[in-house]
Rosetta silent file (secondary structure, phi, psi, omega in degrees, C-alpha in Angstrom):
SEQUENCE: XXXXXXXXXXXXXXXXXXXXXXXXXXXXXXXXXXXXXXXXXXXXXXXXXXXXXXXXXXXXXXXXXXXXXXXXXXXXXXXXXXXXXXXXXXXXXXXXXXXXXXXXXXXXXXXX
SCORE:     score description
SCORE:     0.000 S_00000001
   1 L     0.000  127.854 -175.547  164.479  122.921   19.100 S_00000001
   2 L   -70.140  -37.658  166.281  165.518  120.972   16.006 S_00000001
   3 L   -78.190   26.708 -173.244  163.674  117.622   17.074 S_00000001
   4 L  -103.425  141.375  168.033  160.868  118.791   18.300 S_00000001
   5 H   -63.566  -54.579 -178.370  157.466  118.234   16.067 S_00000001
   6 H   -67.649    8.081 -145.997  155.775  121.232   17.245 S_00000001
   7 H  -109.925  -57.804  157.913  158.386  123.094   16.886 S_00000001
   8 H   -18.276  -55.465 -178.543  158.627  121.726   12.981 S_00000001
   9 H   -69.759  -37.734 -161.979  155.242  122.647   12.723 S_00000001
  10 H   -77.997  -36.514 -163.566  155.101  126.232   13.874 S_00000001
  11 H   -69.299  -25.762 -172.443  158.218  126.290   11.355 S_00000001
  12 L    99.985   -6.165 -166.600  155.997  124.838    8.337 S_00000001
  13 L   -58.298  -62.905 -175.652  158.656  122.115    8.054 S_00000001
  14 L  -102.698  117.034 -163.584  155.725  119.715    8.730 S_00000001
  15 L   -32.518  169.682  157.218  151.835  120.484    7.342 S_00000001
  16 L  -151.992  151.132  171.596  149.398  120.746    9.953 S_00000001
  17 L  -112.520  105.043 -171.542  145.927  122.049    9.400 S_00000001
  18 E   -81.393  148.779  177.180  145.416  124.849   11.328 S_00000001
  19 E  -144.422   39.187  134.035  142.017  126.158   12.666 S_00000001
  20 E   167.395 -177.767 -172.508  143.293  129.297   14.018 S_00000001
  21 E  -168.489  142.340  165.695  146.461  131.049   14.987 S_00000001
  22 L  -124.636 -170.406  179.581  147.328  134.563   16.991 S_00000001
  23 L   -52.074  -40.988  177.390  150.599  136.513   17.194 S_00000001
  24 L  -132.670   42.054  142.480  151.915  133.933   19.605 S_00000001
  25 E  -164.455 -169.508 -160.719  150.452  130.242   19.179 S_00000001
  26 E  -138.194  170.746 -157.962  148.697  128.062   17.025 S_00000001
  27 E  -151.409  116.593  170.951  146.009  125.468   17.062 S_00000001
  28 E  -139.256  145.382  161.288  145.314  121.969   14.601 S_00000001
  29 E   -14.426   82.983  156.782  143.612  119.197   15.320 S_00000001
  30 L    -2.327  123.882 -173.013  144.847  116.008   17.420 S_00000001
  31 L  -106.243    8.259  168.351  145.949  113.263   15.102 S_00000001
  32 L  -150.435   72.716 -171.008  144.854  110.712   17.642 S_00000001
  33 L   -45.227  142.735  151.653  141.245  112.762   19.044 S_00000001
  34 L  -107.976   -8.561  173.523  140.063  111.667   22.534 S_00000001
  35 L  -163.561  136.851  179.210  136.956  113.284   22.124 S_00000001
  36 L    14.002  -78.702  169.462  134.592  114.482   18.972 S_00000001
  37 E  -110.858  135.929  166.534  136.832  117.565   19.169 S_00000001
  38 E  -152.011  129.526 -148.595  140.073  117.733   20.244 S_00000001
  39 E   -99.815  162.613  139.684  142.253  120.791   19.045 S_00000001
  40 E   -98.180   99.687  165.488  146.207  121.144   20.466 S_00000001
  41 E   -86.801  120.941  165.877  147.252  124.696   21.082 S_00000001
  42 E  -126.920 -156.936 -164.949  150.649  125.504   21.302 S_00000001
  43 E  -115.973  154.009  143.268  152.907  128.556   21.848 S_00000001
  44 L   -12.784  -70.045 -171.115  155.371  129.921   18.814 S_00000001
  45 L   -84.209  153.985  169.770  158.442  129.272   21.403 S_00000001
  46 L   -65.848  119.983  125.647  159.554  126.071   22.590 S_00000001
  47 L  -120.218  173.712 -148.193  159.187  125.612   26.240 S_00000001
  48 L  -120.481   -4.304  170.934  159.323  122.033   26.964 S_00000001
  49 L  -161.346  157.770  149.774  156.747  121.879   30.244 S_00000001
  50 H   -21.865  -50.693 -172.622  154.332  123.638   32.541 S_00000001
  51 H   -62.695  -10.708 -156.524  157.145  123.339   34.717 S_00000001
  52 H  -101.819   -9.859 -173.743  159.377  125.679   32.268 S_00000001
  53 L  -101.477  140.300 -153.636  156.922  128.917   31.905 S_00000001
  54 L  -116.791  -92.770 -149.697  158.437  131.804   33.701 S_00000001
  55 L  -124.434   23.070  169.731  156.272  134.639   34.118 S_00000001
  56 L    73.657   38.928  171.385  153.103  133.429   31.679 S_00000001
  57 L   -86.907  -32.049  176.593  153.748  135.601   28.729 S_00000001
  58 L   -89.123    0.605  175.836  154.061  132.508   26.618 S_00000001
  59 L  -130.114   23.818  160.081  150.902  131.200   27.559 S_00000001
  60 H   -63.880  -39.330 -164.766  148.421  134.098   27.370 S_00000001
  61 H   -86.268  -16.475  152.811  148.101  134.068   23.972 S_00000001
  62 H   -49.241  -71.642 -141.380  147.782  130.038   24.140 S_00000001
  63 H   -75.542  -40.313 -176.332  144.789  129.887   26.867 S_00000001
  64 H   -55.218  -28.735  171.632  143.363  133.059   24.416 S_00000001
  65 H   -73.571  -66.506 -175.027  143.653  130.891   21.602 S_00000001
  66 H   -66.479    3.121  176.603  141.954  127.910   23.120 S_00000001
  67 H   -80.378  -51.615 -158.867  138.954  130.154   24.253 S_00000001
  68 H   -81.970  -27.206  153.016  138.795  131.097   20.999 S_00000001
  69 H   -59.667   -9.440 -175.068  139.013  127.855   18.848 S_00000001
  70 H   -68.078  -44.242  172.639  136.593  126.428   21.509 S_00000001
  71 H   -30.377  -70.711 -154.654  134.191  129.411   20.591 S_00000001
  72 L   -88.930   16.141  133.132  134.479  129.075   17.048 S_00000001
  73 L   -68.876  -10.624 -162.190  133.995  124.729   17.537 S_00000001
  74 L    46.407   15.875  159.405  130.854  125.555   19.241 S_00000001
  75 L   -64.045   -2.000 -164.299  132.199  123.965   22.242 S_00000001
  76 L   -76.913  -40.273 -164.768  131.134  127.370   24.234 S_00000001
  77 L   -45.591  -49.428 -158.421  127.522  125.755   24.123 S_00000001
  78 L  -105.457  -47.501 -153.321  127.918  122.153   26.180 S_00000001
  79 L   100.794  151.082 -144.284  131.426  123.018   27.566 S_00000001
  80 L  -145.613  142.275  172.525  134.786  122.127   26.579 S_00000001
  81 L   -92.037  140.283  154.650  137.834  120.502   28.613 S_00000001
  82 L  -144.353  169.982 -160.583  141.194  121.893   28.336 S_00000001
  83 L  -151.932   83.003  171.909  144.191  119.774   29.762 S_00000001
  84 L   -81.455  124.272 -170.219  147.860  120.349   29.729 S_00000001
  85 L   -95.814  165.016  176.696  149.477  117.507   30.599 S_00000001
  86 L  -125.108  103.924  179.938  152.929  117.539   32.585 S_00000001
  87 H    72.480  117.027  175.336  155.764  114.798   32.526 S_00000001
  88 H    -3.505  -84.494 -164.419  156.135  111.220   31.560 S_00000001
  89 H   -43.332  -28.288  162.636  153.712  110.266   34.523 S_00000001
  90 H   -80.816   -8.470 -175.081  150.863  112.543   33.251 S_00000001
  91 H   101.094   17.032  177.688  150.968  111.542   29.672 S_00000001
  92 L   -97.354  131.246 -154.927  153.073  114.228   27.958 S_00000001
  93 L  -106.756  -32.109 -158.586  153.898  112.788   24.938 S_00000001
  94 L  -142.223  130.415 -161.585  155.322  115.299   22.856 S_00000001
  95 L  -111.002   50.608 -175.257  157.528  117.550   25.225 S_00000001
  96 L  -139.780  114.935 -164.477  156.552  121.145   23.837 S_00000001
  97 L   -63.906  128.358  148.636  153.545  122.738   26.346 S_00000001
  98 E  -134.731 -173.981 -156.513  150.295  122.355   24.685 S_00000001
  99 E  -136.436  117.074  163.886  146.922  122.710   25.903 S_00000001
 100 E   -76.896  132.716  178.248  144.213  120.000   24.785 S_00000001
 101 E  -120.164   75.032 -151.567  141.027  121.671   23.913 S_00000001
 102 E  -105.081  147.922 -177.204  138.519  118.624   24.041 S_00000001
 103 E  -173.595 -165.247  170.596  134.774  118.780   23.835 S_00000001
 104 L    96.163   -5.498  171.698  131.586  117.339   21.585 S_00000001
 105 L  -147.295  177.429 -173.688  130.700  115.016   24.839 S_00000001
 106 L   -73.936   83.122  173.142  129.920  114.667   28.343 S_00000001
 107 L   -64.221  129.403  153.984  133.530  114.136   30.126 S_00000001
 108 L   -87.379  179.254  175.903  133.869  112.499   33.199 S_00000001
 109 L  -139.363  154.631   -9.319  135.713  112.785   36.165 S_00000001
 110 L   -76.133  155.674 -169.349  138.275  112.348   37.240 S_00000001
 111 L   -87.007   21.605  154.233  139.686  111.496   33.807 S_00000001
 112 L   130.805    0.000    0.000  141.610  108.630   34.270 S_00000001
């Protein structure tokens, strides 16, 4: 998608500082953190919601990703949050599925 940011990003059109990548997604920092750490993972391909992934091929290598920057964050220790938001009413902000990877504190629930 030509307007999309992540999509820009995955492309290199805009820097991001990545702190890990597999064959199919990629993972940089939050530019506006909700918690100590809070990573984005997103897939290579556009899809544009939760509602939009067809048989989960595009988001193995996502959830595989966020295990593994969580790992290598040392969120494995305390425990780590990860949150995909869905739709205007949830808080999706940027309309390309990502995954939140959040951790470095004590989360409540339910989370607002």
């Amino acid at each position: 998608m030509e307007d999309c940011i992540f999509c820009k990003i995955v492309a290199g059109q805009i820097p991001a500082k990545k702190v890990g990548e597999n064959e199919g997604a990629i993972a940089f920092p939050d530019i506006n953190p909700a918690a100590p750490t809070h990573i984005l993972v997103i897939p290579r391909q556009h899809v544009r919601s939760l509602d939009e992934v067809g048989d989960g091929k595009v988001m193995a290598p996502v959830f595989a990703l966020a295990r593994q920057v969580a790992k290598e964050q040392g969120l494995d220790k305390s425990g780590w949050r990860a949150v995909v938001n869905t739709g205007a009413d949830a808080n999706q902000l940027v309309f390309h599925i990502h995954v939140h990877v959040m951790g470095g504190r004590r989360m409540s629930w339910p989370p607002g």
